[in-house]
C-alpha positions as CSV (number, residue, x, y, z in Angstrom):
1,X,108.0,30.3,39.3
2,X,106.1,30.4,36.3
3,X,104.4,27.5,34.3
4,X,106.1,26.2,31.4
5,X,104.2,26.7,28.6
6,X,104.2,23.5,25.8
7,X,101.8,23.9,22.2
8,X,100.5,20.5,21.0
9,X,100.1,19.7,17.7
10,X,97.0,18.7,18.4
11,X,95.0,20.7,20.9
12,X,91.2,20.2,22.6
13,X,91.0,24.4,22.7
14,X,92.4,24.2,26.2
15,X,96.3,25.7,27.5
16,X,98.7,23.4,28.5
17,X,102.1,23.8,30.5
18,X,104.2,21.6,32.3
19,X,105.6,21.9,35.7
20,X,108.2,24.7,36.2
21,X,111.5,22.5,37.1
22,X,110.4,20.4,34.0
23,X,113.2,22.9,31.8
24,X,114.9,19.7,29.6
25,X,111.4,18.4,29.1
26,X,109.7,21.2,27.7
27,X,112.5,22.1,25.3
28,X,112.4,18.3,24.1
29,X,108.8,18.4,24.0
30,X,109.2,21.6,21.7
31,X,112.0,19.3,19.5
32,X,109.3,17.1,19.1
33,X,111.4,14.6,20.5
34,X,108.9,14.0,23.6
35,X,105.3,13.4,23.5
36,X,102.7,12.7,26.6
37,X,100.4,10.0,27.0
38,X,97.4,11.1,28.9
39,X,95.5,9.5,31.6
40,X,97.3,6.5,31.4
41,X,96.3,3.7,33.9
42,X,95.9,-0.2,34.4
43,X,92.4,-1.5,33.1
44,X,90.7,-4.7,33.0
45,X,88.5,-3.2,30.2
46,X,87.4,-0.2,28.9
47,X,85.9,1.8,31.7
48,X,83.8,5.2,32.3
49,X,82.5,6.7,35.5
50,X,78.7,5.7,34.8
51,X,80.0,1.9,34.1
52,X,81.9,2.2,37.7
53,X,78.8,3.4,39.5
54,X,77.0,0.5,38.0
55,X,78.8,-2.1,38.7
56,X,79.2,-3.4,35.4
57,X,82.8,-3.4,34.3
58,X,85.8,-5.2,36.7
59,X,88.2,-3.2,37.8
60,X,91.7,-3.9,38.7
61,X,92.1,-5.8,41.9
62,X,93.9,-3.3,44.7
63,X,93.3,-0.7,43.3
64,X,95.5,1.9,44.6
65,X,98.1,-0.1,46.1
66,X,101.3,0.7,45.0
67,X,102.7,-3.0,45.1
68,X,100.0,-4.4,43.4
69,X,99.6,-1.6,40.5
70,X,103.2,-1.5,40.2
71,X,102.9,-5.3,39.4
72,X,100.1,-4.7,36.8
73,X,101.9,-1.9,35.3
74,X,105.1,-4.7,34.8
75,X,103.0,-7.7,33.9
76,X,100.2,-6.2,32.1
77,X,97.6,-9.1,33.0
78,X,96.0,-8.0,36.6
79,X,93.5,-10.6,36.5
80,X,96.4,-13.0,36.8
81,X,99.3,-13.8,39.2
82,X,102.0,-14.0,36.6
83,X,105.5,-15.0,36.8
84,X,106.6,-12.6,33.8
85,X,106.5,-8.8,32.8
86,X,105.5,-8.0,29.4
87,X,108.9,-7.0,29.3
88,X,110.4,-10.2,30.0
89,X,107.8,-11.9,27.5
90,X,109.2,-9.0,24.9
91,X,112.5,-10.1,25.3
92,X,111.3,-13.9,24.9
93,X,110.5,-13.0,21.4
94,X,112.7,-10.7,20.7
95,X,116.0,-12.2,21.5
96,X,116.7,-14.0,18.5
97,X,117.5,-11.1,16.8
98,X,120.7,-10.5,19.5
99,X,123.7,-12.2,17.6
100,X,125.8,-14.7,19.8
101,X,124.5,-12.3,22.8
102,X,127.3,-12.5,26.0
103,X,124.7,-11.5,28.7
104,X,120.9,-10.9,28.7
105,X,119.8,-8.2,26.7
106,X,117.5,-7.2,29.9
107,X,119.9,-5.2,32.2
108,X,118.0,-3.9,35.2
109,X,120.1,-0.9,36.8
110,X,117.8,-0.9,40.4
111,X,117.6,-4.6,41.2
112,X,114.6,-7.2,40.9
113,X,111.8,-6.2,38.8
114,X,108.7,-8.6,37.4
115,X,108.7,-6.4,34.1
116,X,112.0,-7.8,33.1
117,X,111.9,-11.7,33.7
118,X,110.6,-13.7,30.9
119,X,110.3,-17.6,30.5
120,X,113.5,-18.2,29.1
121,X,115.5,-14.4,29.0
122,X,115.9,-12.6,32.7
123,X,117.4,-9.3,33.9
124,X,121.1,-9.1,34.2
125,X,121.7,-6.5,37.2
126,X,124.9,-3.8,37.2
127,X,124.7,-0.7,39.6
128,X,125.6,2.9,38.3
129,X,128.9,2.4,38.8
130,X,129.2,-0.6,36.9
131,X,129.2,-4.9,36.9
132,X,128.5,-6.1,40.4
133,X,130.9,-8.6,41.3
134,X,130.6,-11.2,43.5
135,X,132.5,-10.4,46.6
136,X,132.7,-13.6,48.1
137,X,135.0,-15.6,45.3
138,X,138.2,-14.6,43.9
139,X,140.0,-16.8,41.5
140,X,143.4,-15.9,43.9
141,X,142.0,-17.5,47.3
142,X,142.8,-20.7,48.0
143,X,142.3,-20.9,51.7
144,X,140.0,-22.7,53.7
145,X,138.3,-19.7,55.1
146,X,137.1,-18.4,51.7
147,X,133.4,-19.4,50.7
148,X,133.7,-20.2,47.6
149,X,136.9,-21.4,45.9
150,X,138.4,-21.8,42.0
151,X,138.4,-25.8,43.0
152,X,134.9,-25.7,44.6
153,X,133.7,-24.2,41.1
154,X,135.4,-26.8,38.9
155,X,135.1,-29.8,41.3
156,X,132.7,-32.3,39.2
157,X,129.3,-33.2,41.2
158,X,126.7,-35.6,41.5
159,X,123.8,-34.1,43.2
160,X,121.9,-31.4,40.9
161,X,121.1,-29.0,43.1
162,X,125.0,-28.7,44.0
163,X,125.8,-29.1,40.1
164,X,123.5,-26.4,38.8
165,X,124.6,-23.9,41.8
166,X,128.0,-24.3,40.1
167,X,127.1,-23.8,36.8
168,X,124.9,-20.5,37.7
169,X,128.2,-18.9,39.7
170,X,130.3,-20.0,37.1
171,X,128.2,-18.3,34.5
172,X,127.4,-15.0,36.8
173,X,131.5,-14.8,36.9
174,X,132.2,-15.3,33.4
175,X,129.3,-12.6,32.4
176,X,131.1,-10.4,35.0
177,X,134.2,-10.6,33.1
178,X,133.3,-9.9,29.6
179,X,130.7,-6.8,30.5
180,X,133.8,-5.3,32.1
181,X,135.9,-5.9,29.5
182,X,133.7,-4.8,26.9
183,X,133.2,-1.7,29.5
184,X,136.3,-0.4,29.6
185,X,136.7,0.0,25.9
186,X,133.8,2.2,25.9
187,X,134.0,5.4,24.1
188,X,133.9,8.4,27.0
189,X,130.5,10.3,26.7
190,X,131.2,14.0,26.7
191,X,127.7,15.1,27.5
192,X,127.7,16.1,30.9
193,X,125.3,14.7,33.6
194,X,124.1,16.0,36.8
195,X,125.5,15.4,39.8
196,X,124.3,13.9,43.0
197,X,121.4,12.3,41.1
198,X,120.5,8.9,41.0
199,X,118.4,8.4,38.4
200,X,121.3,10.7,35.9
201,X,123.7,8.2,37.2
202,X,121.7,4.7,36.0
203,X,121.0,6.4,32.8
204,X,124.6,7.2,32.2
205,X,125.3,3.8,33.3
206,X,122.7,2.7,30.1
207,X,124.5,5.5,27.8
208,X,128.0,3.6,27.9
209,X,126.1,-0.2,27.9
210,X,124.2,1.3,24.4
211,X,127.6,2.4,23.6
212,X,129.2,-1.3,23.8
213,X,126.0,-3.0,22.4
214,X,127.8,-4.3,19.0
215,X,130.8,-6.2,21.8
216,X,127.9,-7.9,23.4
217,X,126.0,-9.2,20.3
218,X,123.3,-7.0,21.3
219,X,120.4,-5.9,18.6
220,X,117.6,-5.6,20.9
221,X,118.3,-4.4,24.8
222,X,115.9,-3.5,27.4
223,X,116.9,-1.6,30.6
224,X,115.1,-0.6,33.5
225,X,115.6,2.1,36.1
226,X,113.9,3.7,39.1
227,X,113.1,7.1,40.6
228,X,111.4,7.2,43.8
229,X,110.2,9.4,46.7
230,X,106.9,10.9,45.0
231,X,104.4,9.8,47.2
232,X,103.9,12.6,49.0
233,X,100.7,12.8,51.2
234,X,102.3,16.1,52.4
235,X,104.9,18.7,51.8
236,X,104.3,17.9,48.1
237,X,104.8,21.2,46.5
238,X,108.6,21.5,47.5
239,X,109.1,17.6,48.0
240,X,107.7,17.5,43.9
241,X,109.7,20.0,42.2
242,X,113.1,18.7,43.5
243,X,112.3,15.5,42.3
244,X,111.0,16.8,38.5
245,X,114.1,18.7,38.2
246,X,116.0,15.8,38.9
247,X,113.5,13.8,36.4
248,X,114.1,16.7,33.9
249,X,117.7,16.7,34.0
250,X,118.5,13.5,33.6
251,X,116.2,12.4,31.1
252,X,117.8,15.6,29.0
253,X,121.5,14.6,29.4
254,X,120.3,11.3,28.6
255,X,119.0,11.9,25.3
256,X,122.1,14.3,24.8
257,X,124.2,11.5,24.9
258,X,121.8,9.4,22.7
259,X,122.2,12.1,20.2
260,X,126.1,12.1,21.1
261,X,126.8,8.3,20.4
262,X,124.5,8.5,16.9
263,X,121.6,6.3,18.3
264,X,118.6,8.6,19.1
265,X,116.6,7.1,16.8
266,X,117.3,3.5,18.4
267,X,116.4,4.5,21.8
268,X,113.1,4.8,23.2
269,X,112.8,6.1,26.9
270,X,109.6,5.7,28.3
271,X,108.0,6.2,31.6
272,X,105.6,4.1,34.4
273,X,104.5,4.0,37.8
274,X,101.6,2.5,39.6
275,X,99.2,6.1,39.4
276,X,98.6,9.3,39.6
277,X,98.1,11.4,42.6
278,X,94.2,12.6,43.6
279,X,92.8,16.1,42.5
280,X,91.9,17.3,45.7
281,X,94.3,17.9,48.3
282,X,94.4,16.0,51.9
283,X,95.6,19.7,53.4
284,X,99.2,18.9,52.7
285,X,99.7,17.1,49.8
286,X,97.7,14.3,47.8
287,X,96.7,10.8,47.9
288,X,96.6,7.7,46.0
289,X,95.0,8.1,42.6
290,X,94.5,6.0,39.4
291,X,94.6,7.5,35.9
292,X,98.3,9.4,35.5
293,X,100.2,10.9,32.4
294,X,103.6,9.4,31.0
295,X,106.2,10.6,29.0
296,X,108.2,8.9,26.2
297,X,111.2,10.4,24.7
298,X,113.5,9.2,21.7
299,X,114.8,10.3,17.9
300,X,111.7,7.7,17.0
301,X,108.9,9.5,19.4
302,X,106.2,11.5,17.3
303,X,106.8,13.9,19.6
304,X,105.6,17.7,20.5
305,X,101.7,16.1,21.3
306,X,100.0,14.8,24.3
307,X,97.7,11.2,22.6
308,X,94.7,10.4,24.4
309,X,92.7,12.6,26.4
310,X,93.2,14.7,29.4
311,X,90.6,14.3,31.8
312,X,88.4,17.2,33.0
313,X,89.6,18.5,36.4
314,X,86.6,18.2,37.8
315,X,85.9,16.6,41.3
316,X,82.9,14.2,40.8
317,X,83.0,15.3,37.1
318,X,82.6,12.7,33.7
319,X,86.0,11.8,34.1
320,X,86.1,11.2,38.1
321,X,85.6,8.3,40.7
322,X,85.8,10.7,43.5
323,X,88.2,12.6,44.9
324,X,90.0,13.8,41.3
325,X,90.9,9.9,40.9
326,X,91.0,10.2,36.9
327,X,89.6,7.2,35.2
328,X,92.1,5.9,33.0
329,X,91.6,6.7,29.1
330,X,94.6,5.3,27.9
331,X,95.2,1.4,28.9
332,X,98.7,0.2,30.0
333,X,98.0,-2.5,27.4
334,X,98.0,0.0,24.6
335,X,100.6,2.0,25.5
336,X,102.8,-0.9,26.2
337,X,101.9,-2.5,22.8
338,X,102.7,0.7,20.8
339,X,105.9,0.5,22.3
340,X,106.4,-2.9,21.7
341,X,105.2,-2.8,17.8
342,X,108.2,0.0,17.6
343,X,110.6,-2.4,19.3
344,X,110.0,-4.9,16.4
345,X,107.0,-7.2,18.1
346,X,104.7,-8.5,15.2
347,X,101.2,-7.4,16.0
348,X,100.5,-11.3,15.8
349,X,102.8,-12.2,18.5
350,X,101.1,-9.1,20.9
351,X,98.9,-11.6,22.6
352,X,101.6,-13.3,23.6
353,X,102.9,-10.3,25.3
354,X,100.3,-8.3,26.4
355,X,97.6,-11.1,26.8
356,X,94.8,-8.4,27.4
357,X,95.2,-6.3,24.7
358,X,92.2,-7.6,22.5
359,X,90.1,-6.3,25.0
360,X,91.1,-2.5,23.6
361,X,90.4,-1.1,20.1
362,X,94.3,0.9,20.4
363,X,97.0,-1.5,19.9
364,X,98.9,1.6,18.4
365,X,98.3,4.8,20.1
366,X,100.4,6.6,17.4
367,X,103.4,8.5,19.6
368,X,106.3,6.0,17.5
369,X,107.8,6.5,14.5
């Protein structure tokens, strides 16, 4: 099949398209309602290929691990072990805007994450289908073979460690009941969304949460979600345009449905990994690279133009390590700081957040509103 043609508004003289099962995306991207940052990559500083030869500029620790650049991609500080995600630290700030909020406004649809937990504000966790209860207590069992009882839970206790294991069920039961009853007066979303996919399925999932946000005292929300299965050291060309389509689809319903519940201009979808995929092929497929491009999609997005700069396809070229592993020209710092000055972060309270960033001259790449 044939490329997929996109025009930016701004263009470096060269042609640029976009995968062929990417259908949603190019018409959004054409709506101006997407944009693409290039060669976007963790960075301890600014970095070319000459500096990397010589030795004279640190570079990320594990590189090209995907646990540990998956981690620097959440936390934004690689030079650290941190126990927060510039997510979590987002929220720490941001939460006082959230009126008399009934759960955290950080609701992770695929499990633990480090970008989500902050100091005081951590992720709340539903599935696609909805709250996740917790199977081993119901208020109706009274027997001696159940775990965890009504009586156990309101039984008064000395020891801390017992007393704050109460407290924490009791409060994971009582957010259980007042998501699902703010749930099931949800309006029902009419666009449709794809079948048999997952990542369509969390994002419907955030759809009908946006749609409750004003019963949960919500202002400012964060969600996460996760698409796997694209490192593909072979079979790639098949393996790849599966799991765009799936990418394409359900970022598209999702910002129907956006559009449908009157909030486009509220919600921001962004994307991250840990990198790209090399240039030059193993035989089969492609290996573990650095530099990668994002997408970010929203009513808000300056979109229909790539920012930043995409590297020259050149094996060994300006913009190479080796191998086609593009040097990052866009840092995770400033691409997580324009999205966090969007989100309402003032620019003095960035540092807090992103602890790097004044080590980049971008703290706004430009692609919000």
């Amino acid at each position: 099949p044939s490329l997929l043609p996109i025009n930016p508004i701004n263009s470096d003289g060269r042609q640029f398209a976009l995968h062929p099962s990417l259908t949603e995306m190019q018409s959004l991207f054409g709506q101006k309602k997407l944009a693409i940052a290039a060669n976007t990559g963790v960075l301890m500083a600014p970095t070319t290929r000459e500096q990397i030869i010589a030795k004279s500029v640190p570079l990320p620790p594990q590189l090209f691990s995907h646990n540990d650049q998956q981690v620097q991609w959440q936390t934004s500080w690689p030079d650290q072990l941190p126990k927060t995600g510039w997510g979590g630290r987002m929220a720490d700030v941001m939460n006082p805007l959230n009126t008399n909020p009934q759960i955290s406004m950080s609701v992770s649809l695929a499990g633990s994450n480090v970008f989500q937990v902050g100091s005081e504000v951590f992720p709340y966790m539903v599935s696609k289908e909805g709250t996740i209860s917790l199977w081993y207590y119901n208020e109706a069992w009274g027997n001696p073979e159940t775990i965890v009882t009504k009586a156990m839970l309101d039984a008064t206790y000395g020891n801390v460690l017992d007393r704050s294991y109460s407290e924490i069920f009791k409060r994971s039961i009582e957010n259980e009941k007042r998501l699902s009853t703010a749930l099931r007066k949800a309006p029902t979303i009419t666009t449709p969304f794809p079948q048999n996919n997952d990542l369509a399925g969390q994002l419907k999932m955030v759809a009908r949460l946006i749609s409750v946000r004003n019963d949960l005292g919500m202002r400012r929300q964060v969600f996460f979600c996760t698409a796997d299965g694209f490192d593909t050291h072979g079979e790639q060309v098949n393996t790849h345009a599966n799991l765009l389509r799936w990418i394409s689809q359900a970022l598209g319903a999702f910002y129907q449905a956006t559009v449908e519940l009157g909030v486009a201009d509220k919600v921001t979808t962004f994307t991250a990994s840990d990198f790209g995929r090399t240039y030059k092929s193993n035989g089969k497929g492609s290996d573990h690279g650095w530099g990668n491009h994002h997408f970010i999609m929203g009513g808000a997005v300056k979109g229909g133009d790539i920012y930043g700069k995409v590297p020259l396809q050149q094996i060994n070229g300006p913009d190479d390590t080796s191998d086609g592993r593009w040097i990052p020209t866009i840092a995770t710092d400033e691409y997580s700081s324009t999205l966090a000055l969007w989100f309402g972060v003032n620019s003095s309270d960035l540092p807090t957040i992103l602890p790097n960033i004044g080590r980049f001259n971008r703290p706004n790449l430009g692609f919000m509103m």
